[in-house]
N, CA, C and O atoms as a GROMACS GRO file, in nm:
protein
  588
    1UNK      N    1  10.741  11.629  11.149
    1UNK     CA    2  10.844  11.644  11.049
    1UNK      C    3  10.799  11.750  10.950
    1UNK      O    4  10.684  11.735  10.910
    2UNK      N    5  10.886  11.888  10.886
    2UNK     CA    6  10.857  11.954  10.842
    2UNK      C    7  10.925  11.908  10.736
    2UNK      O    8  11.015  11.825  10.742
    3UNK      N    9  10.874  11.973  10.616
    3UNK     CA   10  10.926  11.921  10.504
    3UNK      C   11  10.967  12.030  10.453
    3UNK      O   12  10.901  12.129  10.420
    4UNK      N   13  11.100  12.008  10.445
    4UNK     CA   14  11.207  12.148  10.417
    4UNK      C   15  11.224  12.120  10.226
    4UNK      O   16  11.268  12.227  10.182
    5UNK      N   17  11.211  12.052  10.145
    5UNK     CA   18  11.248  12.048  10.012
    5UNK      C   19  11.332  11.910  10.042
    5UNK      O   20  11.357  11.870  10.155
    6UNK      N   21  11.379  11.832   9.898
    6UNK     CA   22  11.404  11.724   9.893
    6UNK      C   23  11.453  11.636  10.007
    6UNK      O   24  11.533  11.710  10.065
    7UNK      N   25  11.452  11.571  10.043
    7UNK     CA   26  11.480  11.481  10.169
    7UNK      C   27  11.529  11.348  10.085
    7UNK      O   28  11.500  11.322   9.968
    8UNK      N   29  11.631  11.253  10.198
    8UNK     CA   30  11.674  11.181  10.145
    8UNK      C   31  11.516  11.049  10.206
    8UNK      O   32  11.438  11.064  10.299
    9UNK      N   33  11.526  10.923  10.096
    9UNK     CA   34  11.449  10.839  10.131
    9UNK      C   35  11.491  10.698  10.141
    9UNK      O   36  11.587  10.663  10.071
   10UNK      N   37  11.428  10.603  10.226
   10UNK     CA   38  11.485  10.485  10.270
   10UNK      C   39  11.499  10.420  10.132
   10UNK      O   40  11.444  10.470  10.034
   11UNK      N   41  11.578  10.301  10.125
   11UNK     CA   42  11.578  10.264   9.980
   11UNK      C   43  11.489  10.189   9.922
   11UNK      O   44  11.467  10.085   9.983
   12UNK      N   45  11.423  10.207   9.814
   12UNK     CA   46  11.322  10.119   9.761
   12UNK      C   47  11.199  10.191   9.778
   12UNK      O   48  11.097  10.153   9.721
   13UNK      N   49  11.200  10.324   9.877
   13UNK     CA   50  11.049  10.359   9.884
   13UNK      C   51  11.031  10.508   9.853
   13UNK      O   52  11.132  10.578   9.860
   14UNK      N   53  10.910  10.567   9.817
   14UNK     CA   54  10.896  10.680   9.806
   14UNK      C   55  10.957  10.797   9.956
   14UNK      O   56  10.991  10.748  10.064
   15UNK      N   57  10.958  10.897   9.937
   15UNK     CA   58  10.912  11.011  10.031
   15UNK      C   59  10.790  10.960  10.141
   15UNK      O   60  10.793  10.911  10.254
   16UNK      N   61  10.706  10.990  10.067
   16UNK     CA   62  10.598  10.959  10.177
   16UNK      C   63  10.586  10.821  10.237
   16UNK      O   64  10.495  10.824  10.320
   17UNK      N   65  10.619  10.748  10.233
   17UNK     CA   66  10.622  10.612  10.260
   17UNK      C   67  10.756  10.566  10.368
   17UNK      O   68  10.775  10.471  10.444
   18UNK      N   69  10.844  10.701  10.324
   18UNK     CA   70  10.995  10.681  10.423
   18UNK      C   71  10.932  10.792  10.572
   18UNK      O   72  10.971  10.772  10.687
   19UNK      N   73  10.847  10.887  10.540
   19UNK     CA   74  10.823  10.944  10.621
   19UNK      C   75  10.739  10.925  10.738
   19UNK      O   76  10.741  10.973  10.851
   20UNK      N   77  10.639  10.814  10.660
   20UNK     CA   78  10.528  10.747  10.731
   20UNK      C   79  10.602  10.656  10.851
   20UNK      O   80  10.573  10.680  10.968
   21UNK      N   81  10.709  10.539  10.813
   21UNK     CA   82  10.791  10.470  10.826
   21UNK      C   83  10.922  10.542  10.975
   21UNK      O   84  10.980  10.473  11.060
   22UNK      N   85  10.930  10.687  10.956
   22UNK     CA   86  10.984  10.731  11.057
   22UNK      C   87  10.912  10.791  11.138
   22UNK      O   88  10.967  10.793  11.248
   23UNK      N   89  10.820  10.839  11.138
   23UNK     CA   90  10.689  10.890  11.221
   23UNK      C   91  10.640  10.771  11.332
   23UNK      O   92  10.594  10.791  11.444
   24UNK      N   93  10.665  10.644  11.266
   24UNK     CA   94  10.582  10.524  11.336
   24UNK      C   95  10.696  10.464  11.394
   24UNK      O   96  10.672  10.368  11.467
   25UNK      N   97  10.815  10.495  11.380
   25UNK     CA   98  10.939  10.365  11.408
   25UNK      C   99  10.914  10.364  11.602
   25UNK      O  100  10.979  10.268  11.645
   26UNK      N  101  10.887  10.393  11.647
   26UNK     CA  102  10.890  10.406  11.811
   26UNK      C  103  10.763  10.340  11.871
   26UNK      O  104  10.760  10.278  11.978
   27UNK      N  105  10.644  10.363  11.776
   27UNK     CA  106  10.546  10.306  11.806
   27UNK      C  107  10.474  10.131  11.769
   27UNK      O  108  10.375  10.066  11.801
   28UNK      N  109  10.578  10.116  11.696
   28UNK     CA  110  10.545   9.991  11.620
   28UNK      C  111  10.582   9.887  11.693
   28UNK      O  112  10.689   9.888  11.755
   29UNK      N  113  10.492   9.775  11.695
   29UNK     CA  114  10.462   9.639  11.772
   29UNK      C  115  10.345   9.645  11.887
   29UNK      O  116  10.298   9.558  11.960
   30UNK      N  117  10.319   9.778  11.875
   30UNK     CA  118  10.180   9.761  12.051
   30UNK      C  119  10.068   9.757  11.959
   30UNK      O  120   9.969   9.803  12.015
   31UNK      N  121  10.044   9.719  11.841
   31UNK     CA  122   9.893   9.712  11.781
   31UNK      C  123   9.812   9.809  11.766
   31UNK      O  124   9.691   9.792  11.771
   32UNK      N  125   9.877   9.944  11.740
   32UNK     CA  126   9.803  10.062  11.710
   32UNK      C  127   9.816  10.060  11.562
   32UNK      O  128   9.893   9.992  11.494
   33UNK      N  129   9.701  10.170  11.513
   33UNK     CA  130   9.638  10.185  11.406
   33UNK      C  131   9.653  10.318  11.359
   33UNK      O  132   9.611  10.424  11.407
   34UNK      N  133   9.735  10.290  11.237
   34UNK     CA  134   9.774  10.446  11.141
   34UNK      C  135   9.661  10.487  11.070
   34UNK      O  136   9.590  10.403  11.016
   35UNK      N  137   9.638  10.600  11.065
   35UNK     CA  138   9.489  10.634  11.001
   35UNK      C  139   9.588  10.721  10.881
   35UNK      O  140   9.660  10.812  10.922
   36UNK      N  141   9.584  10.690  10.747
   36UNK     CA  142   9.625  10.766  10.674
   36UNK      C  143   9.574  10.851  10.558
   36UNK      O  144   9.456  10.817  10.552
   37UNK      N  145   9.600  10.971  10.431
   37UNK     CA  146   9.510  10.976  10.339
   37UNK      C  147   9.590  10.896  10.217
   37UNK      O  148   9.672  10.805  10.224
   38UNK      N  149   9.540  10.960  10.113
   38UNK     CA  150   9.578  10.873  10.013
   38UNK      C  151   9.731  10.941   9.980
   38UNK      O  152   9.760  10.891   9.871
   39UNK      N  153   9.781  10.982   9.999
   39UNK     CA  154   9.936  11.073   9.984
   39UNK      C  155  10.036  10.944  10.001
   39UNK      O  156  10.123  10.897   9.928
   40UNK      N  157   9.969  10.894  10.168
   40UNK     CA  158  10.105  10.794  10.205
   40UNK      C  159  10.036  10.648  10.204
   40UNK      O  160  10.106  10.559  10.251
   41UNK      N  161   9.934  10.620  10.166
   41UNK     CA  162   9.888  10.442  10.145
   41UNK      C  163   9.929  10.415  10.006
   41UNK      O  164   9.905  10.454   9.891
   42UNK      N  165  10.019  10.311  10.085
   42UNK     CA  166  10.053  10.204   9.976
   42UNK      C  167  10.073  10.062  10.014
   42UNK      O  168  10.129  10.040  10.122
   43UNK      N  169  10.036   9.972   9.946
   43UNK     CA  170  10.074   9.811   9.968
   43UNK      C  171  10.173   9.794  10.073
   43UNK      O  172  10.152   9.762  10.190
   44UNK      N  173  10.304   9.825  10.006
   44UNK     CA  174  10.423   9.800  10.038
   44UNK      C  175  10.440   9.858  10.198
   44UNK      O  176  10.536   9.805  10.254
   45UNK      N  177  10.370   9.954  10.282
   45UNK     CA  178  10.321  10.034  10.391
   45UNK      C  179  10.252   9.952  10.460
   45UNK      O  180  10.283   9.894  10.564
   46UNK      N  181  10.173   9.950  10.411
   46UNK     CA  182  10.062   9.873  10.494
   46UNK      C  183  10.147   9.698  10.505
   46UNK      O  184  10.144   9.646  10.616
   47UNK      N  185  10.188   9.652  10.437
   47UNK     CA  186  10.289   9.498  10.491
   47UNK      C  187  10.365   9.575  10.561
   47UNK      O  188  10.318   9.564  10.674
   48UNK      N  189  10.460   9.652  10.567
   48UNK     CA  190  10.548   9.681  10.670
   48UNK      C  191  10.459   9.674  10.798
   48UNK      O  192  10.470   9.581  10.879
   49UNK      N  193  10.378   9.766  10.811
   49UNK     CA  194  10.351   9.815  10.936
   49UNK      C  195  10.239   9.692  11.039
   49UNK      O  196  10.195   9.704  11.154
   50UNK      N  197  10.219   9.568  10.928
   50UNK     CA  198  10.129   9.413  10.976
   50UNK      C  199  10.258   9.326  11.017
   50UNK      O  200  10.242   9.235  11.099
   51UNK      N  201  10.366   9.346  10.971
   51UNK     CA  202  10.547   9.273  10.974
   51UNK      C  203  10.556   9.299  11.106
   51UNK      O  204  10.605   9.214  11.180
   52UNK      N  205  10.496   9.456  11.174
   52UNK     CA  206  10.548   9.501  11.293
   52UNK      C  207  10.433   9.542  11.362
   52UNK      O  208  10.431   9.651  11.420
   53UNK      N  209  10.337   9.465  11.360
   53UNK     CA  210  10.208   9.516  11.467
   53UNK      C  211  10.145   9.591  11.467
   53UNK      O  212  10.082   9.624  11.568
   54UNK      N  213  10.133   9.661  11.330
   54UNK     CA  214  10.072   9.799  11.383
   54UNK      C  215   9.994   9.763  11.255
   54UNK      O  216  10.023   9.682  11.167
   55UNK      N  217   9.852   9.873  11.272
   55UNK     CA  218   9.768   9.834  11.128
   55UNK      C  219   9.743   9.960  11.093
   55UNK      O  220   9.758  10.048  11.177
   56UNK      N  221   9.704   9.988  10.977
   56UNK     CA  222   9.657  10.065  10.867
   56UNK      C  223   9.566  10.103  10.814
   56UNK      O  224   9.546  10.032  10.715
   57UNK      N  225   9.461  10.217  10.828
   57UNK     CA  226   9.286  10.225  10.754
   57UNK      C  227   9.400  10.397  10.675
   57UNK      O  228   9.462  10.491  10.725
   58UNK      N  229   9.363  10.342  10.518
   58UNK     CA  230   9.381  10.486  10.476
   58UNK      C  231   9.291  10.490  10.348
   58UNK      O  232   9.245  10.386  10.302
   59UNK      N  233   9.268  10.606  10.294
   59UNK     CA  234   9.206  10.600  10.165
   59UNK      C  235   9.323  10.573  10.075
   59UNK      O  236   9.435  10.623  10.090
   60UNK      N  237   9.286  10.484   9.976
   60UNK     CA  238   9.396  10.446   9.869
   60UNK      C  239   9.364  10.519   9.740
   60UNK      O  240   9.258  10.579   9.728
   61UNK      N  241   9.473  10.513   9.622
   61UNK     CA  242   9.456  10.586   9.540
   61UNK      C  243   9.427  10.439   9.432
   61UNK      O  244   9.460  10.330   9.478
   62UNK      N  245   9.366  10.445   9.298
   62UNK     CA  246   9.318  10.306   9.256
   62UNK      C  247   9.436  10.299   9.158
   62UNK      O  248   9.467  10.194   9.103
   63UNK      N  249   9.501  10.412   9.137
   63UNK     CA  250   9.657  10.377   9.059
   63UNK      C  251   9.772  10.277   9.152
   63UNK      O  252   9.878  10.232   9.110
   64UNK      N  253   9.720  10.261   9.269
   64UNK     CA  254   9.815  10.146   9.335
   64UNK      C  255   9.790  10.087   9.380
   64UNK      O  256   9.852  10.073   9.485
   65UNK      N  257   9.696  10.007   9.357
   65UNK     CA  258   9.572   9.886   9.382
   65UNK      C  259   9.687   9.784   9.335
   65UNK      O  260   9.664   9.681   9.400
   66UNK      N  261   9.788   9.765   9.263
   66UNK     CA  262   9.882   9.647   9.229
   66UNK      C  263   9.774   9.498   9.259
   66UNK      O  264   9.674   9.477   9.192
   67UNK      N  265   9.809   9.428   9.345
   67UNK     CA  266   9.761   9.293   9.305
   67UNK      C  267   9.592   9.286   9.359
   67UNK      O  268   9.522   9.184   9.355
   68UNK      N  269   9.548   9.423   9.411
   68UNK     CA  270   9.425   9.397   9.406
   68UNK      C  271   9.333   9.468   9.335
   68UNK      O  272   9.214   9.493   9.357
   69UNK      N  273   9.409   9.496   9.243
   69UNK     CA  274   9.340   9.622   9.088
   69UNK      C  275   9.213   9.584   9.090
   69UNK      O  276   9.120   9.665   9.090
   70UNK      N  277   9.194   9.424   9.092
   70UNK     CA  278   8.995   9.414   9.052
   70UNK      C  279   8.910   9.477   9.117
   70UNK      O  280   8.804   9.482   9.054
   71UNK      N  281   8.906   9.543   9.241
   71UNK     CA  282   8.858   9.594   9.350
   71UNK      C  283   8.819   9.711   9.310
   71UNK      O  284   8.706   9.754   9.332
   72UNK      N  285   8.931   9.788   9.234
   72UNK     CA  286   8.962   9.950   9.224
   72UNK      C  287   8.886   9.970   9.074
   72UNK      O  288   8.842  10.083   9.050
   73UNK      N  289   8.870   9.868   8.976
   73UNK     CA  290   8.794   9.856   8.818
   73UNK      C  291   8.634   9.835   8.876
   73UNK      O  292   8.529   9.867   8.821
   74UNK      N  293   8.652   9.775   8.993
   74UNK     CA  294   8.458   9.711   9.045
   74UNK      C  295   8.389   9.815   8.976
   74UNK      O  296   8.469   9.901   8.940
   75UNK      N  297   8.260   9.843   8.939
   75UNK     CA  298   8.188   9.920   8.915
   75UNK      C  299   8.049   9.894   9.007
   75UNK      O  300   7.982   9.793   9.025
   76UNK      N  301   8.034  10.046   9.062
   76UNK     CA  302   7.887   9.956   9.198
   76UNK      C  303   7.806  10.103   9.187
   76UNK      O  304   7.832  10.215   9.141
   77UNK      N  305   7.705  10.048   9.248
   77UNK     CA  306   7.587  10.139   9.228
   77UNK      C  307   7.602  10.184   9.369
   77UNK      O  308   7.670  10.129   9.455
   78UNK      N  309   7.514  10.314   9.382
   78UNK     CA  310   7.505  10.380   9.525
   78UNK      C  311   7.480  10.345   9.591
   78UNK      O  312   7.358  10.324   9.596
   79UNK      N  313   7.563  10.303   9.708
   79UNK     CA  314   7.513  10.270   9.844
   79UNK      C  315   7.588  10.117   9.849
   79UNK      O  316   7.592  10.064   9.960
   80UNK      N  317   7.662  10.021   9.702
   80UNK     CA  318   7.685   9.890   9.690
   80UNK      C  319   7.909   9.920   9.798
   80UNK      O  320   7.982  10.018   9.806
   81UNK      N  321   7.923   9.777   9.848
   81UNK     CA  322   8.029   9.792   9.887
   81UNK      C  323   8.102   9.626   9.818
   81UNK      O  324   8.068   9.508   9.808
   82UNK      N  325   8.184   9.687   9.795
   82UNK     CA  326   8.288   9.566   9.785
   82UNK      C  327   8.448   9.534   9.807
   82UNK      O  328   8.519   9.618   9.752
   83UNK      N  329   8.497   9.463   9.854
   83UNK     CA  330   8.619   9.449   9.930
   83UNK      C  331   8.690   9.273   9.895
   83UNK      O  332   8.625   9.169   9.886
   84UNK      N  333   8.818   9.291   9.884
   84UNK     CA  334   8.891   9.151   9.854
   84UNK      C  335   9.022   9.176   9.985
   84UNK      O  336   9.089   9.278  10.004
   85UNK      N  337   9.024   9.058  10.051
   85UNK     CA  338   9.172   9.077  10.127
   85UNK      C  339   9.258   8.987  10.068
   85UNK      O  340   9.215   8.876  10.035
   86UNK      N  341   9.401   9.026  10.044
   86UNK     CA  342   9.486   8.912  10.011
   86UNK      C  343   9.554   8.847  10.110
   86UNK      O  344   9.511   8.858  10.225
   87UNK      N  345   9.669   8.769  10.086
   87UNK     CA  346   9.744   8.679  10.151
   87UNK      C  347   9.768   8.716  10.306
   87UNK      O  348   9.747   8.661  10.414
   88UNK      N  349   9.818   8.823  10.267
   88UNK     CA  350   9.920   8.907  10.372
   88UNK      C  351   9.793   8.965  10.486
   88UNK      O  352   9.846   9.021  10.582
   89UNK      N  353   9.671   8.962  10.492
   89UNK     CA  354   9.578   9.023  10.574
   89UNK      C  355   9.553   9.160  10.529
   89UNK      O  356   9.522   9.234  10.623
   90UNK      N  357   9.558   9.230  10.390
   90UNK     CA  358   9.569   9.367  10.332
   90UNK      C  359   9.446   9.343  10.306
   90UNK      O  360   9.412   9.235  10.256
   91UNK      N  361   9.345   9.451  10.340
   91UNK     CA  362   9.208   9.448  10.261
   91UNK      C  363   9.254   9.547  10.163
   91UNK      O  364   9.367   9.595  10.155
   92UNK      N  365   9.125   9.578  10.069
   92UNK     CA  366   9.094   9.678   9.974
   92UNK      C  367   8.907   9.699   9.993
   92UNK      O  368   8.822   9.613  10.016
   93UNK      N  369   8.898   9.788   9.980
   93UNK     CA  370   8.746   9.812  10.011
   93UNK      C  371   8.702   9.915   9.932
   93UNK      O  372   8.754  10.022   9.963
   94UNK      N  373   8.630   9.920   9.846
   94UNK     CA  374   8.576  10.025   9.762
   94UNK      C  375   8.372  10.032   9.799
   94UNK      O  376   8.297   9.940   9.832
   95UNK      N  377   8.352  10.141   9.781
   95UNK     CA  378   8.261  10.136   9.834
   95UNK      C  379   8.178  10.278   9.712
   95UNK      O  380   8.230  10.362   9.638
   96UNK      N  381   8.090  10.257   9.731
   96UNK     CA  382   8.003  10.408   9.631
   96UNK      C  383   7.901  10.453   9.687
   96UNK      O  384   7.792  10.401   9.712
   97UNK      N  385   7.968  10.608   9.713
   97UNK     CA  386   7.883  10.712   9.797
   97UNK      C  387   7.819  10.813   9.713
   97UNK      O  388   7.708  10.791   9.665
   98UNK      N  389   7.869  10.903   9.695
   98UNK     CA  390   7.808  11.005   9.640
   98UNK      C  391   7.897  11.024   9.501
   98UNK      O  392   7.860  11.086   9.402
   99UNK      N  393   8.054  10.938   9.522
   99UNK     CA  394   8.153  10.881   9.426
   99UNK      C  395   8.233  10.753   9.499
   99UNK      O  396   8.225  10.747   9.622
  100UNK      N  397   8.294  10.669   9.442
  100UNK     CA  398   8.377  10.602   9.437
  100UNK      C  399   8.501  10.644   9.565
  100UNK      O  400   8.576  10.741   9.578
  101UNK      N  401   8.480  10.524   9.642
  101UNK     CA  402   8.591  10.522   9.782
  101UNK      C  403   8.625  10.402   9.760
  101UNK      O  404   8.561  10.298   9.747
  102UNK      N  405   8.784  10.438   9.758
  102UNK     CA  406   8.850  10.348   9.811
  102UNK      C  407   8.957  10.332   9.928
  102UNK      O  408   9.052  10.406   9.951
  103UNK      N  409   8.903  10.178  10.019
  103UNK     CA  410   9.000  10.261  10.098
  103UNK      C  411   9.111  10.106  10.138
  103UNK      O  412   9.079   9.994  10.098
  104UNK      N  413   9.239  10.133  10.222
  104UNK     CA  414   9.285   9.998  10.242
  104UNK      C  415   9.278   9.989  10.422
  104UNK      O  416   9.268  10.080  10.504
  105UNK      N  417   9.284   9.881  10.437
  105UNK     CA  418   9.242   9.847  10.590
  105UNK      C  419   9.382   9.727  10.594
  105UNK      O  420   9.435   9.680  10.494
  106UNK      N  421   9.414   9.702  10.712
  106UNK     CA  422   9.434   9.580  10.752
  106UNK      C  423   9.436   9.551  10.889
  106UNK      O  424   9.527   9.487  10.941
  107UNK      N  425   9.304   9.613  10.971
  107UNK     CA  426   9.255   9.575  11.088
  107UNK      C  427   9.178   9.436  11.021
  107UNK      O  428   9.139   9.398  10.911
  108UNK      N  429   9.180   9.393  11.142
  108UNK     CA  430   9.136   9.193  11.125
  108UNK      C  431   8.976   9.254  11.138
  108UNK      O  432   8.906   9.183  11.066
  109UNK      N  433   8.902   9.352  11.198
  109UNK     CA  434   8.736   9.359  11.253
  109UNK      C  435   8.706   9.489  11.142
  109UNK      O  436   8.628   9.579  11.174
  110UNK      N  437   8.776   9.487  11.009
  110UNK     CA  438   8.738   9.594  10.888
  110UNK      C  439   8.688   9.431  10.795
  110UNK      O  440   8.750   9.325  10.799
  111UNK      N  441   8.590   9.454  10.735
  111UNK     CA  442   8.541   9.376  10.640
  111UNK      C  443   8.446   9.493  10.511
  111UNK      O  444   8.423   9.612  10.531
  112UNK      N  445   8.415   9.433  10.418
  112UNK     CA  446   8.305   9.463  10.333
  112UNK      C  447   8.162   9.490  10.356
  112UNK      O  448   8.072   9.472  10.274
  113UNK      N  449   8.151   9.535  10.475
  113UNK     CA  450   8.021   9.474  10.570
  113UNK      C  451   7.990   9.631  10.608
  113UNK      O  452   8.069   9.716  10.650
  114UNK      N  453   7.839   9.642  10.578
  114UNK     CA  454   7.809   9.806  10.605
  114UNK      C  455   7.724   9.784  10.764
  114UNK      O  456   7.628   9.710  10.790
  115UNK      N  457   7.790   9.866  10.842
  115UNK     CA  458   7.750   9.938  10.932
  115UNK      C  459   7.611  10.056  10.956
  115UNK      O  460   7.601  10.145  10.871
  116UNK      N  461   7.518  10.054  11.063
  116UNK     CA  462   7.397  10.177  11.079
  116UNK      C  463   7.514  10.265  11.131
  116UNK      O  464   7.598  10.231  11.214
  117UNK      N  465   7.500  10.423  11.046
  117UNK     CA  466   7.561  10.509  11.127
  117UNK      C  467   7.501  10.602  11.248
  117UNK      O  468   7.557  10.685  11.320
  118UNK      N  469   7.369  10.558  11.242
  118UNK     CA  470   7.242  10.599  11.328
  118UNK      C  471   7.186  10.728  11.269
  118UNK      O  472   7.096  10.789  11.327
  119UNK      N  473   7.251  10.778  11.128
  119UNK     CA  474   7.163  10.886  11.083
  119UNK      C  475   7.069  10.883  10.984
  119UNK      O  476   7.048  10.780  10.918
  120UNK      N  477   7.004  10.997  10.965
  120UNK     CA  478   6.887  10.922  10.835
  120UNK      C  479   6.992  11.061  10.732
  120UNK      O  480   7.081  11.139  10.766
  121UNK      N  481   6.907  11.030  10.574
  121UNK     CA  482   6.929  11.104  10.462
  121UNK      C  483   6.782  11.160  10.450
  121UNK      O  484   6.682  11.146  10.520
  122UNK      N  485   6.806  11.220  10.345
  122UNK     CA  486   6.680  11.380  10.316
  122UNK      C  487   6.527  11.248  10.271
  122UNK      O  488   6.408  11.278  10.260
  123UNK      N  489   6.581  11.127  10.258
  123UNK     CA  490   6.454  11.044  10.250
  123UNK      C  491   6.396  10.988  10.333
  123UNK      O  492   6.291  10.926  10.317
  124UNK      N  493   6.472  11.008  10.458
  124UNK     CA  494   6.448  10.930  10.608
  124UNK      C  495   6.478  10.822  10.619
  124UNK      O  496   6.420  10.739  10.689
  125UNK      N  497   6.609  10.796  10.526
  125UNK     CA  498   6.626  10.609  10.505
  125UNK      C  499   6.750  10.633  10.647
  125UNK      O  500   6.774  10.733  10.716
  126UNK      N  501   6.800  10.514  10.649
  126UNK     CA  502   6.922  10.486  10.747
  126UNK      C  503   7.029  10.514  10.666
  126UNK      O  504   7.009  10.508  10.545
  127UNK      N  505   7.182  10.558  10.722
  127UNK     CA  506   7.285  10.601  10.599
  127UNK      C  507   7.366  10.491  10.704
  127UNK      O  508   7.387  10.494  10.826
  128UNK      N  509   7.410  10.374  10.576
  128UNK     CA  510   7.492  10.298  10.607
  128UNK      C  511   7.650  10.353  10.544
  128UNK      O  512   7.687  10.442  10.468
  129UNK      N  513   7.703  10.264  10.608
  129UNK     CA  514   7.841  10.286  10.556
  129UNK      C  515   7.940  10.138  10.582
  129UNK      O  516   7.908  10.052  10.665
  130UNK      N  517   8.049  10.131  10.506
  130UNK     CA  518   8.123  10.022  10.594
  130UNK      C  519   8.207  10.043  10.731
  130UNK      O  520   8.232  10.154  10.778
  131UNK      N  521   8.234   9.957  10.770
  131UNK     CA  522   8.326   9.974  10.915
  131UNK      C  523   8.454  10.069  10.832
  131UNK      O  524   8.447  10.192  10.832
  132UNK      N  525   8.529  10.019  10.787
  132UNK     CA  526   8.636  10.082  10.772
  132UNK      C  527   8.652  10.199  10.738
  132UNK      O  528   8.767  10.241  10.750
  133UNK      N  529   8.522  10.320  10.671
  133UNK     CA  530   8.515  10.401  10.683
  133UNK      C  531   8.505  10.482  10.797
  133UNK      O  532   8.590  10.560  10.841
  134UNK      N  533   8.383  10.454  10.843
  134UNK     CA  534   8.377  10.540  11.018
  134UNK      C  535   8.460  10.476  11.090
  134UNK      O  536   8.433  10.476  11.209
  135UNK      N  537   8.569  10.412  11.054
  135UNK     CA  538   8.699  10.415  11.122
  135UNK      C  539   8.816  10.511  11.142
  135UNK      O  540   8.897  10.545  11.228
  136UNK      N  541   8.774  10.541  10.986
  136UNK     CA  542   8.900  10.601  10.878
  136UNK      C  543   8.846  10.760  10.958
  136UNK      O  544   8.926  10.833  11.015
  137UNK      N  545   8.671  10.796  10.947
  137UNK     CA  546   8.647  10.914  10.987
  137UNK      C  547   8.679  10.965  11.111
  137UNK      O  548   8.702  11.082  11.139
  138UNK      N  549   8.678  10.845  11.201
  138UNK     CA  550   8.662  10.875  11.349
  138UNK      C  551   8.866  10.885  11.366
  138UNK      O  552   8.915  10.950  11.458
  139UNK      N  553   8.939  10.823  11.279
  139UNK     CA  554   9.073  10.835  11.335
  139UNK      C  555   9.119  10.917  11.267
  139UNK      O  556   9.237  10.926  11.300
  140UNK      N  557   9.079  11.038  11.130
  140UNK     CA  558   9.116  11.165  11.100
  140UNK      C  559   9.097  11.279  11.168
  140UNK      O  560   9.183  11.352  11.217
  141UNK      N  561   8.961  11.294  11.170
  141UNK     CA  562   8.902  11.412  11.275
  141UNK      C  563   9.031  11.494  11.314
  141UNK      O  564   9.128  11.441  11.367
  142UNK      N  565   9.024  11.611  11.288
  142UNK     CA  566   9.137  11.723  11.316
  142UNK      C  567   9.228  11.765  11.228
  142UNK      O  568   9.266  11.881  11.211
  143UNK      N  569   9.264  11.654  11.168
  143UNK     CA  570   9.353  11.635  11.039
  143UNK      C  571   9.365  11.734  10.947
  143UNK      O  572   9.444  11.827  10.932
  144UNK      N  573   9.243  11.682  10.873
  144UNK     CA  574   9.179  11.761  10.752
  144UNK      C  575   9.176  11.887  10.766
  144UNK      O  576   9.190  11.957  10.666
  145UNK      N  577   9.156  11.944  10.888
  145UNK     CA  578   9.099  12.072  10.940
  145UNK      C  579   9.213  12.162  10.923
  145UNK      O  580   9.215  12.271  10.866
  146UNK      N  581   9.340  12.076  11.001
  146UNK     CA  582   9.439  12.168  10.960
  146UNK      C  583   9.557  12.138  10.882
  146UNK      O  584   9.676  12.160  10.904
  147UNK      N  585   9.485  12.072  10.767
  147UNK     CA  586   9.588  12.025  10.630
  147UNK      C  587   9.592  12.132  10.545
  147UNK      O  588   9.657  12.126  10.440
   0.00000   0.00000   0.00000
């Protein structure tokens, strides 16, 4: 979908969120996984797309953290991870790297839980990370490159 200047949007939701929403309408119910950035994650996205089978790893923005704001205020030291899921199976996962990540998941095997990425840092330690990141990395790849 090219984005020609204003577009009309489904009701109740942003642009990006109507666009996300038509991009996926064909694919939704076989249990695939939208990898998104922070442009088009939102709450209200991520329940749609668990309503209809499909799940969600995107980086979130902490201005729309809505009912899981405590997550997005956490304050953590380098290398600390922390994550709350609510009702609906929505994680939130914030994590501190080199800055502050946040990201939303609602794969059921994404937790708060850091992962070996099998590399070392300039100290020769192990560089952990959580799952839902080298999720998020491994299902952008290409993306970025030509955003």
């Amino acid at each position: 979908m090219v984005y020609t200047g204003k577009q009309s949007s489904i009701a109740g939701y942003g642009h990006a969120e109507t666009v996300v929403r038509q991009l996926v309408n064909d694919f939704l119910g076989c249990y695939r996984t939208v990898v998104a950035d922070n442009f088009f994650t939102t709450i209200s996205l991520a329940q749609y797309l668990l309503q209809n089978d499909t799940y969600l790893i995107g980086i979130f923005r902490s201005n729309r953290a809505g009912s899981l704001h405590e997550v997005a205020k956490k304050k953590l030291k380098h290398g600390e991870v922390y994550g709350l899921q609510n009702k609906d199976g929505i994680e939130l996962i914030k994590w501190k790297d080199k800055r502050d990540v946040l990201m939303i998941s609602t794969k059921p095997s994404h937790s708060a839980t850091m992962v070996d990425t099998k590399k070392t840092n300039k100290l020769n330690e192990r560089v952990m990370k959580p799952q839902g990141v080298m999720d998020y990395n491994q299902g952008k790849q290409g993306i970025d490159l030509s955003d």
